[in-house]
N, CA, C and O of each residue as an XYZ file, in Angstrom:
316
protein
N      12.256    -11.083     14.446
C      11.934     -9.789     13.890
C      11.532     -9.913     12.422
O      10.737     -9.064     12.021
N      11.935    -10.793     11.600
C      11.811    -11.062     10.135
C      10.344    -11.298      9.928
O       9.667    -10.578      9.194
N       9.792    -12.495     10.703
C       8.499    -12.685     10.707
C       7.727    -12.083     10.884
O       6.753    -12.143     10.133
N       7.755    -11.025     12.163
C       7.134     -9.262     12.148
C       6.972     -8.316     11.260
O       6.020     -7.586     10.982
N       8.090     -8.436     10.834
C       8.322     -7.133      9.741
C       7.371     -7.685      8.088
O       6.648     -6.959      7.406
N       7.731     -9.248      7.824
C       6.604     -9.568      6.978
C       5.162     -9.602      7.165
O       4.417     -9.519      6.189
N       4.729     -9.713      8.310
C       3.262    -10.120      8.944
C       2.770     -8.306      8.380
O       1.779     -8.079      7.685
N       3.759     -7.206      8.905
C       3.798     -6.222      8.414
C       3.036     -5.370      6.900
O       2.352     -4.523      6.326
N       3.994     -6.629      6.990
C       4.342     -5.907      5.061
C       3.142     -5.905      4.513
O       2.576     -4.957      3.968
N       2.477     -7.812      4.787
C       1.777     -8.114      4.255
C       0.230     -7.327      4.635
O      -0.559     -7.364      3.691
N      -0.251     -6.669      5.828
C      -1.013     -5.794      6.028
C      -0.758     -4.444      5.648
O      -1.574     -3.593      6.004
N       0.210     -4.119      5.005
C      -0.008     -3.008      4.227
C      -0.221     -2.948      3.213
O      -0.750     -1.956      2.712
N       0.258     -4.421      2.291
C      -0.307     -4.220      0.976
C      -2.111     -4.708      1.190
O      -2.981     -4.078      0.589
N      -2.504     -6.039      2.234
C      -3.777     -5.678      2.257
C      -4.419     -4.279      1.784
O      -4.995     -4.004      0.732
N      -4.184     -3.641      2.693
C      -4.827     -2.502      3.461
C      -4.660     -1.574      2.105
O      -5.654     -1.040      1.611
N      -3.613     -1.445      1.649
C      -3.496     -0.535      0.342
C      -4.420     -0.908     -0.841
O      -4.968     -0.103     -1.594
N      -4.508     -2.280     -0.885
C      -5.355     -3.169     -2.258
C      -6.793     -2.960     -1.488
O      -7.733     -2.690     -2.236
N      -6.971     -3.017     -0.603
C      -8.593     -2.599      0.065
C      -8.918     -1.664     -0.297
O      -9.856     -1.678     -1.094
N      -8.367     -0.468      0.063
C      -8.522      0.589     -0.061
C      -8.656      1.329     -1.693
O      -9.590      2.089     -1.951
N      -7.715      1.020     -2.589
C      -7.906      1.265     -3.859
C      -9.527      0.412     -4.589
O     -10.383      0.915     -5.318
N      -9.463     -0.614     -4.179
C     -10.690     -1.299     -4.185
C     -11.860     -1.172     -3.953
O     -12.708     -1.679     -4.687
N     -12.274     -0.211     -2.487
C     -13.600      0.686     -2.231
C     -13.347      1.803     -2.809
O     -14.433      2.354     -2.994
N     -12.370      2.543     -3.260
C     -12.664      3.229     -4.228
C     -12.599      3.161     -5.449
O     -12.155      4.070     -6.151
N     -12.994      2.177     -5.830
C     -13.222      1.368     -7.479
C     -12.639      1.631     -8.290
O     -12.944      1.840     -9.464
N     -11.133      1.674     -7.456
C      -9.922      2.012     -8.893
C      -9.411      0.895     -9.324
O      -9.509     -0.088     -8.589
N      -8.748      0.773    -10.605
C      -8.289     -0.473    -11.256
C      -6.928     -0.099    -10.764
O      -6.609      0.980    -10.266
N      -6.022     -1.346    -11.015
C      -4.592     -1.323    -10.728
C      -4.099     -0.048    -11.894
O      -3.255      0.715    -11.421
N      -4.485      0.223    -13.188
C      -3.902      0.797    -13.975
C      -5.035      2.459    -13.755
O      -4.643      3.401    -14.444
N      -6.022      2.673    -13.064
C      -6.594      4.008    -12.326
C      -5.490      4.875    -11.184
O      -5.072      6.027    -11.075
N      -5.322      3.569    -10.446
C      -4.066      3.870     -9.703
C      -2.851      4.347    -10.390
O      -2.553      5.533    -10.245
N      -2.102      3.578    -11.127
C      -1.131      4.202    -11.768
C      -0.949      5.053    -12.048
O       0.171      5.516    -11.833
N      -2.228      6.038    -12.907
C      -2.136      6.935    -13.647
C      -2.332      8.301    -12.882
O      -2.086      9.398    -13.383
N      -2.955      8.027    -11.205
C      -2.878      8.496     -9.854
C      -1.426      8.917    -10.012
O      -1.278     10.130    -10.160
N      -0.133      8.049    -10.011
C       0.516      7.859     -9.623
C       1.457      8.394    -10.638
O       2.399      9.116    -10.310
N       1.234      8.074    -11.788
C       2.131      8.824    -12.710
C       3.319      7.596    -13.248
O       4.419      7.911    -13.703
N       2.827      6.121    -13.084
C       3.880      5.085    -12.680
C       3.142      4.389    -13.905
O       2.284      4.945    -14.589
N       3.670      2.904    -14.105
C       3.114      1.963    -14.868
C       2.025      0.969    -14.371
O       2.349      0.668    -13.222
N       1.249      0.531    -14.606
C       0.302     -0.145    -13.582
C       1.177     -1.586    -13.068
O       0.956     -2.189    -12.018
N       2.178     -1.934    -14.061
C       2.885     -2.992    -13.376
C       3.418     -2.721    -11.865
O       3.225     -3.526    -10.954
N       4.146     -1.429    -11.699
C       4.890     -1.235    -10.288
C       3.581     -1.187     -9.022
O       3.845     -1.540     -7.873
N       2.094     -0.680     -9.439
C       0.778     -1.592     -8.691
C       0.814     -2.502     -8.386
O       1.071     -2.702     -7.199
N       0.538     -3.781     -9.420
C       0.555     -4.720     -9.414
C       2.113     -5.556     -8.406
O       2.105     -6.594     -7.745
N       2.923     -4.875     -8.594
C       4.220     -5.288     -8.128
C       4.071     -5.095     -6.473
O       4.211     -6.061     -5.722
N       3.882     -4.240     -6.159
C       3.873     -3.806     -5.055
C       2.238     -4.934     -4.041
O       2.266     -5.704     -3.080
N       1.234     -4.492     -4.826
C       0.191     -5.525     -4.415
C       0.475     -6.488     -4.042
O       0.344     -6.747     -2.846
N       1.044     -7.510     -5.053
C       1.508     -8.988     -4.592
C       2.982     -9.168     -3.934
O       3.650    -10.195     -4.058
N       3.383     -8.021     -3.221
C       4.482     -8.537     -2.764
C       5.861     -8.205     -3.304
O       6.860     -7.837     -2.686
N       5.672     -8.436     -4.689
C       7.255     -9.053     -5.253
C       7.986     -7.432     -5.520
O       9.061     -7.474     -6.119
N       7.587     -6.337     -5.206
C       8.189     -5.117     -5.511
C       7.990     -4.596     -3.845
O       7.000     -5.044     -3.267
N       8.999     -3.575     -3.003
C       8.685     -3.648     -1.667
C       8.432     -1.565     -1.921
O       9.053     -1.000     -2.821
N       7.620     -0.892     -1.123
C       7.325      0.498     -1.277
C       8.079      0.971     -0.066
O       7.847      0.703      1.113
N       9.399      2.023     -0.778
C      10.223      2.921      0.288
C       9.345      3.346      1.043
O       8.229      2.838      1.149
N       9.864      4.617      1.834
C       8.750      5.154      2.572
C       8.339      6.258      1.818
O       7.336      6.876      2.175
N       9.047      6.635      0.705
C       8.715      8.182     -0.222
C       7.395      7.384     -0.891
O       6.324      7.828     -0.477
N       7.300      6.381     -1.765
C       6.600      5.872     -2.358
C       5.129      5.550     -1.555
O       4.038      5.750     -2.088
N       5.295      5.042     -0.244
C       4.604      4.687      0.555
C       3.748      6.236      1.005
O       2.555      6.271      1.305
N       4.488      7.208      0.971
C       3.681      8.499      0.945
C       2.852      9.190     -0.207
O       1.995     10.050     -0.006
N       3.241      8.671     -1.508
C       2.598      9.257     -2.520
C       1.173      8.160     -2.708
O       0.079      8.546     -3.120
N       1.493      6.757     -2.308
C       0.607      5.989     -2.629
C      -0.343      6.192     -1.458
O      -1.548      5.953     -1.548
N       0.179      6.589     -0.484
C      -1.225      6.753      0.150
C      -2.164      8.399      0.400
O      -3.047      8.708      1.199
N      -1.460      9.170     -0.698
C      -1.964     10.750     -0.869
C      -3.504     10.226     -1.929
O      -4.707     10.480     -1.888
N      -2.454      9.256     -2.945
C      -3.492      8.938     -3.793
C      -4.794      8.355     -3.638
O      -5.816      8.417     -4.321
N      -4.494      7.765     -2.551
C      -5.806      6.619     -2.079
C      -6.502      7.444     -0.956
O      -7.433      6.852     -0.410
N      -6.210      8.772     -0.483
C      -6.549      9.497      0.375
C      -6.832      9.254      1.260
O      -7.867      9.612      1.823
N      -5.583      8.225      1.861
C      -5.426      8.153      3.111
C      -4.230      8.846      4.078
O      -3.207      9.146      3.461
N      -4.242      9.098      5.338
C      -3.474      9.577      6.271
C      -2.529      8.382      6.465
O      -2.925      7.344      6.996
N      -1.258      8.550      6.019
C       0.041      7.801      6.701
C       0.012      7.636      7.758
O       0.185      6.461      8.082
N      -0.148      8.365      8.581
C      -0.430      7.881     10.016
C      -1.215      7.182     10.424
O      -0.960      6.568     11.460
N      -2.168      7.050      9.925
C      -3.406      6.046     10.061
C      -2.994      4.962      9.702
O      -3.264      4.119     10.558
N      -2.464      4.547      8.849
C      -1.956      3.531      7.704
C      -0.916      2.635      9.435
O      -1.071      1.582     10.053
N      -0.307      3.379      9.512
C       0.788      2.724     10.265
C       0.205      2.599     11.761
O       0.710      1.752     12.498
N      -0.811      3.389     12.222
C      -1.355      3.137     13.030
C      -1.768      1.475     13.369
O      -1.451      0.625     14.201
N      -2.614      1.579     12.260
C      -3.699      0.588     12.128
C      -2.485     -1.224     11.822
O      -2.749     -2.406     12.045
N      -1.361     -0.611     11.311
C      -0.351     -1.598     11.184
C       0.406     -2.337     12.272
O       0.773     -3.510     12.200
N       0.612     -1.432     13.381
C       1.321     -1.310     14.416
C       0.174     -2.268     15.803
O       0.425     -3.152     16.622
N      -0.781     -1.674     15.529
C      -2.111     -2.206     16.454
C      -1.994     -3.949     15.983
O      -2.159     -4.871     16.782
N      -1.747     -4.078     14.849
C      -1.914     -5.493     14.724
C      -1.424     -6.423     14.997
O      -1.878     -7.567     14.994
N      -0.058     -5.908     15.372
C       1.220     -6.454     16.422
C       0.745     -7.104     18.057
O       1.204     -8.077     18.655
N      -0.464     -6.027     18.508
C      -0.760     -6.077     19.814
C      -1.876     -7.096     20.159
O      -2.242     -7.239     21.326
């Protein structure tokens, strides 16, 4: 299950850094989206900071995406 849940992880921060990326925001554009420091971006991007699920909802209001989609598209990758 450990190895799942990272294979996980790691397609959501893809998918989040993609996404801020076609819409040609900088890590610190985002932030200010966000109301945060551009470090906790950056943190979260590479891994070393992990996004609750509250966080995981504001970050993806910002990037104007559907949570459900998000986890959709996460879940499919399992299969």
């Amino acid at each position: 299950m450990r190895n799942i849940n990272k294979a996980r992880y790691r397609r959501l921060r893809q998918l989040l850094t993609k996404r801020r990326r076609d819409l040609g925001l900088t890590q610190a554009d985002l932030a200010k989206r966000l109301r945060r420091n551009q470090t906790f971006v950056r943190k979260y991007e590479l891994g070393t900071r992990r996004l609750d699920v509250v966080d995981f909802l504001t970050v993806a209001e910002a990037l104007q995406l559907r949570p459900t989609m998000v986890i959709r598209r996460i879940c499919q990758s399992d299969q």
